[in-house]
C-alpha positions in Angstrom: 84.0 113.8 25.6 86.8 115.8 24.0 88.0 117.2 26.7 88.0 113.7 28.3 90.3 112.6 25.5 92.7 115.8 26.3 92.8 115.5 29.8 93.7 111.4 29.0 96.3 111.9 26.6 97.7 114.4 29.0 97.9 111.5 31.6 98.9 109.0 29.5 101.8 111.5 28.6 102.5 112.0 31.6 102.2 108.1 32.5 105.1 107.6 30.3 107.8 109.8 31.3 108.0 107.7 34.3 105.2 109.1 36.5 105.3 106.8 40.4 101.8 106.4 42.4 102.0 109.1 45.3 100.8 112.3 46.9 97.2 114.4 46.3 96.6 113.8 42.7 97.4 109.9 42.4 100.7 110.8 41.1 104.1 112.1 41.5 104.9 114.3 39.0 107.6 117.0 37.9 106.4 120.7 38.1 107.3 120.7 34.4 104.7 117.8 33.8 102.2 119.4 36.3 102.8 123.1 34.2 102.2 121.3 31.1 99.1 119.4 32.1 97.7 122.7 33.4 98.3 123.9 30.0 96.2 120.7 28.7 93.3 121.4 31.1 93.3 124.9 30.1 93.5 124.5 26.5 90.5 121.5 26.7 88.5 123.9 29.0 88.4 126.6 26.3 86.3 124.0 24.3 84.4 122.4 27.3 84.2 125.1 30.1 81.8 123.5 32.2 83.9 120.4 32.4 84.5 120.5 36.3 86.4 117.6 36.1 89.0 118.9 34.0 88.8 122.2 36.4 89.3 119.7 39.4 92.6 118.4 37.6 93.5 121.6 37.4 92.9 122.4 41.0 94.9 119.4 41.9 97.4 120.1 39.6 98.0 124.1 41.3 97.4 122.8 44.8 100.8 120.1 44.3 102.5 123.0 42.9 101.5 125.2 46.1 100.2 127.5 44.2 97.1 128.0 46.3 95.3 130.7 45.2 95.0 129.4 42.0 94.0 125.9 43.0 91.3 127.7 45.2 89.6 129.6 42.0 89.9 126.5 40.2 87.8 124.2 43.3 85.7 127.1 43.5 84.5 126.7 39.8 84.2 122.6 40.4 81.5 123.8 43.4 79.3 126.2 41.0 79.4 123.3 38.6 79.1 120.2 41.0 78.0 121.4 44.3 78.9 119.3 47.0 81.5 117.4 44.7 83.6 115.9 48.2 87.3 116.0 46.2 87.1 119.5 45.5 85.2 120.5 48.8 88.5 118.7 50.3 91.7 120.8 48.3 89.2 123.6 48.4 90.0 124.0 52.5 93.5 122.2 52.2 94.3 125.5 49.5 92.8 128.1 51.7 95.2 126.8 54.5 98.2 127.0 52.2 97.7 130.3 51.2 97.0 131.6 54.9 93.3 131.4 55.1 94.0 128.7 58.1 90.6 129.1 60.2 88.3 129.3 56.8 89.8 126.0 55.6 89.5 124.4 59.2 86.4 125.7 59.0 85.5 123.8 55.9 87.0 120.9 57.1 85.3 120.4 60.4 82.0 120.4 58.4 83.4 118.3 55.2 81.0 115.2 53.3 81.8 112.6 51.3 78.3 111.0 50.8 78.8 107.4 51.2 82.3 107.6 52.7 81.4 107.8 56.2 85.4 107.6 57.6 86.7 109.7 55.0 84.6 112.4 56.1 85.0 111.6 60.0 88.6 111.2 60.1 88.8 114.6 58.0 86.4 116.6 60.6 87.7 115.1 63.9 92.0 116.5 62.3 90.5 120.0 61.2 88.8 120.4 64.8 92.0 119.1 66.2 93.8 121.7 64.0 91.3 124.1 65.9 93.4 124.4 69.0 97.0 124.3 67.7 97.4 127.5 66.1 101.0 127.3 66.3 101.2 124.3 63.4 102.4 125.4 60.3 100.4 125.3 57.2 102.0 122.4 55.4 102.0 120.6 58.5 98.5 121.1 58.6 98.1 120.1 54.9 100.3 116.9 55.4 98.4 116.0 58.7 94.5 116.6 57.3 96.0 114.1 54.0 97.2 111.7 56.6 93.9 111.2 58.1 91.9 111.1 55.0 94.2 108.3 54.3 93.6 106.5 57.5 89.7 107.1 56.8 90.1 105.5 53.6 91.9 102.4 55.0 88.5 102.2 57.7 86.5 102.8 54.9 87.8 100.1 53.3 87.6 97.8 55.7 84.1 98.1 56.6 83.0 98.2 52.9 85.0 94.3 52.7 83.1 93.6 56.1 79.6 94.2 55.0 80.6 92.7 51.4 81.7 90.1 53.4 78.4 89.7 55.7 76.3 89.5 52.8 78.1 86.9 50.4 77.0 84.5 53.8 74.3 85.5 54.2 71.9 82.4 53.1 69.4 84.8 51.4 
């Protein structure tokens, strides 16, 4: 729960220098914010180490500032603490692209779940086995292109979550 607090007066600092909605993590921030929430998460973890939500901030946090390798080790530790956990399974393959690991990511990809998200996890699969065949891509293209379909997945997700919510608030039972 402490570490819960950290990590949300971290945000909530971060919040209010002026923080916009945007890219991987839910916001666009400055490296200097992103450095200094790392610092947060780290500081936090040292009291809660098995806290693989604060690792996965961390993650997210290294994988916006490119810094791959460290995003990896950090997604690694949210998988021996929440296997399966679909977020981290994600910027887990997304990091071992960035830092060159291009068929091991794809890999990853083309096998990627999100219980319960059915077009996150199909839009995701279909790009990384698309990815498959054009070699020549570079990595942040790849990145950029695996984020754009998660984001159309979502949108379809959506939709058919309103549908069915939909279907059943007429239903006469």
């Amino acid at each position: 729960m402490r570490a819960f607090a950290l990590a949300l007066c971290a945000l909530t600092m971060l919040l209010l220098s002026g923080c916009s909605l945007g890219m991987s993590s839910g916001f666009i921030f400055s490296d200097a914010d992103r450095l200094q929430a790392i610092e947060r998460y780290k500081e936090a973890l040292t009291r809660e180490p098995d806290d693989w939500m604060l690792h996965r901030r961390m993650g997210m946090a290294y994988f916006d500032l490119k810094k791959y390798a460290l995003a990896e080790t950090s997604l690694e530790k949210v998988q021996a603490l929440s296997p399966g956990e679909p977020i981290s399974l994600l910027y887990l393959g997304l990091s071992r692209i960035g830092k060159g690991e291009r068929e091991s990511g794809l890999d990853g990809l083309a096998t990627f779940r999100w219980p319960g998200k059915f077009y996150h996890q199909k839009f995701v699969q279909e790009e990384a086995v698309r990815l498959r065949k054009h070699p020549e891509e570079p990595s942040e293209e790849v990145i950029r292109d695996i984020l754009d379909e998660l984001e159309k997945g979502k949108r379809e997700q959506l939709e058919l979550e309103r549908g069915i919510h939909e279907d059943m608030s007429s239903s006469p039972f």
